[in-house]
C-alpha positions in Angstrom: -11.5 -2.0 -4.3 -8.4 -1.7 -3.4 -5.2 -3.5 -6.0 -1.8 -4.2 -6.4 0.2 -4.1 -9.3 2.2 -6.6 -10.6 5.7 -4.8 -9.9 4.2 -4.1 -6.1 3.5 -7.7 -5.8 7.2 -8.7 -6.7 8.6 -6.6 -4.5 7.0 -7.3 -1.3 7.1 -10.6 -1.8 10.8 -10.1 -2.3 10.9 -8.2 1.3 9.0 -10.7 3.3 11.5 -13.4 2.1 14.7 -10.7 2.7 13.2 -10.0 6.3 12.0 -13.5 7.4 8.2 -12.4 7.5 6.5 -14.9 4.3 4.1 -15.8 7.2 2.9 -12.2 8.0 0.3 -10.1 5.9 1.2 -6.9 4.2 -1.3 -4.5 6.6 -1.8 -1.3 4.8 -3.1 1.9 6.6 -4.8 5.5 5.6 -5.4 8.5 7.6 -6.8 11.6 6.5 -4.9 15.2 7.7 -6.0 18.3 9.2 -5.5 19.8 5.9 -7.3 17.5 3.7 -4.6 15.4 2.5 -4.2 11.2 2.7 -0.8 9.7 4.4 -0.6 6.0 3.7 1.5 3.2 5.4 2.2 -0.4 5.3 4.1 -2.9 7.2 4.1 -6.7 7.6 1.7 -7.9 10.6 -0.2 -10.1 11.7 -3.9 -10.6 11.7 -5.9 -9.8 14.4 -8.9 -12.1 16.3 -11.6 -12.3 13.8 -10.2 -9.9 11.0 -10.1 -11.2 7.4 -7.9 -10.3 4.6 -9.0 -7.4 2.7 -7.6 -9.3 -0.3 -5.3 -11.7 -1.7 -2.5 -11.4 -4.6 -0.3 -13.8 -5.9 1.0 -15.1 -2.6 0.3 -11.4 -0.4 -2.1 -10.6 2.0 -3.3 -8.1 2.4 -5.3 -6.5 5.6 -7.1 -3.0 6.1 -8.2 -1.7 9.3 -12.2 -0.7 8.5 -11.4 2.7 9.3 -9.0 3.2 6.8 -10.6 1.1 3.9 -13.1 3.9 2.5 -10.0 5.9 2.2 -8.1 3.1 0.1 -11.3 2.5 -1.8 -10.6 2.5 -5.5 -6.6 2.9 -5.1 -3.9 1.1 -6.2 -0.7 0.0 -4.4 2.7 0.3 -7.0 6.5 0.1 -6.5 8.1 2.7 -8.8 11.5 4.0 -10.3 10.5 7.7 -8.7 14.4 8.9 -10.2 16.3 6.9 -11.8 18.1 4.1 -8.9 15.5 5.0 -6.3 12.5 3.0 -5.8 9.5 3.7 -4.1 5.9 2.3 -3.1 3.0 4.8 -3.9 -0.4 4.8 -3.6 -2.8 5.8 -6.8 -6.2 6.8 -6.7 -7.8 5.5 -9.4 -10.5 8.7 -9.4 -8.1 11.2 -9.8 -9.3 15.2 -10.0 -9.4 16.9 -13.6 -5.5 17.8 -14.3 -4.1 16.1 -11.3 -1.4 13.5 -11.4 -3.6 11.1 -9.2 -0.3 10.1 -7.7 -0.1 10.0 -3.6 2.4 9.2 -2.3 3.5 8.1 1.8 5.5 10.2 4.4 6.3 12.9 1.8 7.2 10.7 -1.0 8.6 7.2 -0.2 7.2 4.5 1.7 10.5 2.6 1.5 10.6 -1.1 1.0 8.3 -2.5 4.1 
């Protein structure tokens, strides 16, 4: 399944109200690269004919293409202090490999703020 932390939460709830978009869902995304890895994005959209939220969080919505759910299976979606001042959104497996950090992370290390 795929989850939100609390902190996440917060702060896109706090960018839909900054950008006008409270009626829009929080459509997250995951595509697997040539080399193995996982790039994630997110953006505030609109649902589709017939598509259903993926799940719903304290006021956020949130949708997943079918394609890109096995990949967001078991992950979690958190905004972080990454250094100290800038904040980013990251993406956690929850299975993470033996020594790993089980951090990923979007376009190289910052997803910005939706």
């Amino acid at each position: 399944m795929f989850t939100l932390t609390q902190t996440a939460v917060a702060r896109i709830r706090q960018a839909a109200v900054e950008g006008g978009m409270e009626e829009l869902a929080l459509r997250v995304a995951a595509r697997r690269e040539a080399d193995g890895s996982i790039t994630y994005g997110m953006g505030f959209d609109e649902p589709q004919d017939g598509e259903q939220p993926s799940l719903q969080s304290e006021g956020v919505t949130v949708l997943i293409a079918a394609h890109s759910q096995p990949l967001l299976q078991n992950t979690e979606l958190d905004f972080v202090e990454m250094e100290p001042g800038q904040f980013s959104f990251i993406f956690v497996p929850q299975t993470a490999a033996p020594g790993g950090s089980g951090c990923g992370s979007c376009g190289g290390g910052s997803c910005g703020t939706c």
